[in-house]
C-alpha positions in Angstrom: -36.8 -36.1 94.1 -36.2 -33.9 97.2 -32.9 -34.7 99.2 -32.4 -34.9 102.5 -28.6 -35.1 103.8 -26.9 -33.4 100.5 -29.3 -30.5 101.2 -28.2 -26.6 100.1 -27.1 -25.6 103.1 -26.0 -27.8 106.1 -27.7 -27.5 109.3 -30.2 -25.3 109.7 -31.1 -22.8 107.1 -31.1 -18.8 108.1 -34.3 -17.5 106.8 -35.8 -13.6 106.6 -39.6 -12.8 106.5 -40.8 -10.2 104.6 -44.0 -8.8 105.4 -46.1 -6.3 106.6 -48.7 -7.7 108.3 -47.0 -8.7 112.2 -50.0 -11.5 112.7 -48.3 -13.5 109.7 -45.0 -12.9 110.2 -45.8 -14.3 113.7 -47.4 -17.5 112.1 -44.5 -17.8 109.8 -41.6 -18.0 111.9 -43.9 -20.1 114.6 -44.5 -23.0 112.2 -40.5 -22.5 110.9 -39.1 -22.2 114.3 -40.8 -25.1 115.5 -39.3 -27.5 111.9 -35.8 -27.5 113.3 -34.6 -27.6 109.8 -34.5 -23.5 109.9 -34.4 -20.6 112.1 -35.9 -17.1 111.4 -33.1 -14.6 111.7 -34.9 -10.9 110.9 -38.0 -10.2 109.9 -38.8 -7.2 108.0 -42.3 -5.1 107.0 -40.8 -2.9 103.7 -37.7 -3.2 101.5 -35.8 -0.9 102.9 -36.1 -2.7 106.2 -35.2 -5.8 104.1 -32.4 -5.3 102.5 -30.9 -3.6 106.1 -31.6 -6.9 107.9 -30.2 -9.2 105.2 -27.0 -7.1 105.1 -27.1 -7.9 109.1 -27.7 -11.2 108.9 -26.5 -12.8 105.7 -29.7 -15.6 105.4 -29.8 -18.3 103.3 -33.0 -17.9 102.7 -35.7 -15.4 102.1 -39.5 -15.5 102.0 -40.8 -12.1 100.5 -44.9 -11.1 100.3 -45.7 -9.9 96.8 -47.6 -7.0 98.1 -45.3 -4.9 100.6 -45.9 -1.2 100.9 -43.2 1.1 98.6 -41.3 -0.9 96.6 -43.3 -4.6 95.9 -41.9 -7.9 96.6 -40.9 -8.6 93.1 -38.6 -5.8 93.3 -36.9 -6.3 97.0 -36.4 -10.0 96.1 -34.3 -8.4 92.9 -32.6 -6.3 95.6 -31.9 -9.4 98.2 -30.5 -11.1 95.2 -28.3 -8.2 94.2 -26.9 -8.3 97.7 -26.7 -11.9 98.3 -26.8 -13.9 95.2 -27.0 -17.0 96.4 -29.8 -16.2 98.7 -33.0 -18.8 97.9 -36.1 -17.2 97.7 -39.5 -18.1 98.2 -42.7 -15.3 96.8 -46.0 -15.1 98.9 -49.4 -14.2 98.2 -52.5 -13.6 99.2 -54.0 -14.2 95.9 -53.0 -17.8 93.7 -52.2 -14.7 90.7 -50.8 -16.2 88.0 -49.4 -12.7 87.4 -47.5 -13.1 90.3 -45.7 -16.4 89.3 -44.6 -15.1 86.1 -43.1 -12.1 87.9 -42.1 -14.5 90.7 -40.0 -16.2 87.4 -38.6 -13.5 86.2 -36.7 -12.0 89.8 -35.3 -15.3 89.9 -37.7 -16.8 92.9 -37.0 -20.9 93.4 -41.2 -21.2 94.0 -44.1 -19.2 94.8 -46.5 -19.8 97.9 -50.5 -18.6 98.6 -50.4 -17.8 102.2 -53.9 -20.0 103.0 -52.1 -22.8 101.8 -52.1 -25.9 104.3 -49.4 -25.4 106.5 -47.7 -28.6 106.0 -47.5 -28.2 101.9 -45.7 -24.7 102.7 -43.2 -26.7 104.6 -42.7 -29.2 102.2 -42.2 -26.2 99.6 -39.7 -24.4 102.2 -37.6 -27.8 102.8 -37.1 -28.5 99.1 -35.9 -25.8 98.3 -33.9 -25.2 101.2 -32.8 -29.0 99.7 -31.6 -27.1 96.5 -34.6 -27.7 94.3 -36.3 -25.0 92.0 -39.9 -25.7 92.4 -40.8 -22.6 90.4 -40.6 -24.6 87.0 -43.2 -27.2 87.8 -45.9 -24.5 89.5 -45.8 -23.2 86.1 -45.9 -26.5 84.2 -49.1 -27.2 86.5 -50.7 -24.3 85.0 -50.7 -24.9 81.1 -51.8 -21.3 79.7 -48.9 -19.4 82.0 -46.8 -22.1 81.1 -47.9 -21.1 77.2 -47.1 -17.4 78.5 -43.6 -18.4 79.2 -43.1 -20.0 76.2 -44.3 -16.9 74.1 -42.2 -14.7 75.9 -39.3 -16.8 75.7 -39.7 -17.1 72.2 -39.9 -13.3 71.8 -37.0 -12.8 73.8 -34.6 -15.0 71.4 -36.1 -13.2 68.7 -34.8 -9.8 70.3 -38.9 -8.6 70.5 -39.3 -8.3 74.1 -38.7 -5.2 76.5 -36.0 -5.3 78.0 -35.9 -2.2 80.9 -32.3 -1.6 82.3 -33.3 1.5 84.6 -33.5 -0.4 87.7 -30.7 -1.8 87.4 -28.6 1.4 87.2 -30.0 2.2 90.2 -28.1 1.1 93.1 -29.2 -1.2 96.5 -29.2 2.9 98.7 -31.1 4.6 96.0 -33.5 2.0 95.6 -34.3 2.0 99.1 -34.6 5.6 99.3 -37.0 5.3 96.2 -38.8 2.8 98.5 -39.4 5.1 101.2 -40.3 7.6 99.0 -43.3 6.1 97.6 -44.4 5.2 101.2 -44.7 8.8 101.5 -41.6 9.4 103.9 -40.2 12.7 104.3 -36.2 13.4 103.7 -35.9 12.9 108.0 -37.9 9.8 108.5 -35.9 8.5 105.7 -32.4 9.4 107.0 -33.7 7.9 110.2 -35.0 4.8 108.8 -31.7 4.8 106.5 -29.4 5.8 109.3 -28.4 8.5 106.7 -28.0 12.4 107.0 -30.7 14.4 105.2 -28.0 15.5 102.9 -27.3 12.5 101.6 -31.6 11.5 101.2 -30.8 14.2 98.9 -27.9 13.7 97.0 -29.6 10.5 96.6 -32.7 11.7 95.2 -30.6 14.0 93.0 -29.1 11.1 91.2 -32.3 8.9 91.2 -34.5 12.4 89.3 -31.4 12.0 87.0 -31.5 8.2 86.5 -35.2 8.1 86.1 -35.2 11.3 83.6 -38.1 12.6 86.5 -38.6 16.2 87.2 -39.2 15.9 90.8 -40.2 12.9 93.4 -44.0 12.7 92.2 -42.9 12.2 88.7 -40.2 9.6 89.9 -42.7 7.6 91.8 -45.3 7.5 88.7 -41.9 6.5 86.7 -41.9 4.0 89.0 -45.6 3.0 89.4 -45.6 2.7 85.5 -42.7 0.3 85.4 -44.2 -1.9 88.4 -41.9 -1.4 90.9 -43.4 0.2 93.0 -47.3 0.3 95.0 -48.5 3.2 96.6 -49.4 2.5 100.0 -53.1 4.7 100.7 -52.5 5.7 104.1 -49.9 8.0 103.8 -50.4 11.2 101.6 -48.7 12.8 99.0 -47.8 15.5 101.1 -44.4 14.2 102.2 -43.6 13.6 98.8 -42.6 16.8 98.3 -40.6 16.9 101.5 
């Protein structure tokens, strides 16, 4: 049962938007703005813009698009989290993927939205967890072969069978959003601009990252990437820069 006045967070809630396309992000923080319950602090088209604005702005809460260019939304809401570990976050889609949720599961999400859902239901969502509830659980339950899914990887996991991938975590917040850049095709300058970072250090950063990742140079470190899921590669910009 949702609460009301023993919510999370008291008064309004401090929310981020993630996502790249300015129309929705527009929509989004019109129907939020106009609740009362929450206010949109930053908004935010990539990761590395995320993570800037959330160490700006401290938010309660976050609402992340699964598909951002350069690092996906999977990945920044693990970073968010690293930063701010009591920050709430809600996943969006385009696409009802049930992909998605699982991933949306395992970074720790409290639910998981399609963004053509009625606006009123993505409210309700928003205010309950913003009430302290982890909605995530039931979406699943509502879906009984991810829910199966869970179970089997659960199961795997106590029996010490599934995966388990520590290389992003040994890379830090800064080198993840350098990695971030890169694989939007940035070269060392745009990213010291973006980073507000000499070029030196894009590549003293990239140094350790080659290392981390065992890649040879930042093409192999983005298909590292790609291969583990972190990361999408966003078509318009070329591979050129990569080897800026």
């Amino acid at each position: 049962m949702r609460g009301s006045s023993s919510g999370k967070w008291q008064g309004v809630a401090r929310v981020l938007v993630v996502d790249d396309h300015p129309l929705f992000r527009f929509a989004l923080r019109q129907l939020l703005d106009r609740h009362g319950r929450f206010r949109v602090v930053a908004e935010a088209a990539s990761g590395h813009e995320a993570v800037r604005r959330a160490e700006l702005h401290q938010p309660n809460m976050a609402l992340i698009d699964v598909r951002l260019p350069g690092i996906n939304g999977l990945h920044v809401a693990r970073l968010l989290k690293r930063q701010l570990p009591k920050l709430a976050v809600v996943l969006l889609s385009a696409e009802d993927d049930e992909q998605w949720l699982l991933g949306a599961l395992q970074v720790g999400a409290a639910a998981f939205l399609v963004k053509d859902s009625d606006p009123s239901e993505m409210l309700a969502i928003v205010e309950a967890v913003a009430a302290g509830e982890d909605r995530l659980p039931q979406q699943i339950l509502e879906k009984p072969e991810l829910a199966r899914r869970v179970l089997g990887e659960l199961q795997r996991y106590v029996a010490g069978e599934a995966r388990v991938d520590g290389a992003e975590t040994t890379l830090t917040v800064r080198e993840l959003q350098v990695l971030d850049c890169v694989a939007q095709g940035m070269s060392n300058k745009e990213i010291a601009e973006a980073l507000f970072i000499t070029e030196q250090t894009v590549k003293n950063h990239m140094t350790s990252i080659l290392r981390k990742l065992g890649a040879q140079d930042r093409v192999d470190a983005i298909l590292a990437a790609v291969r583990q899921g972190w990361v999408a590669i966003t078509p318009s910009r070329t591979a050129v820069a990569w080897s800026a």
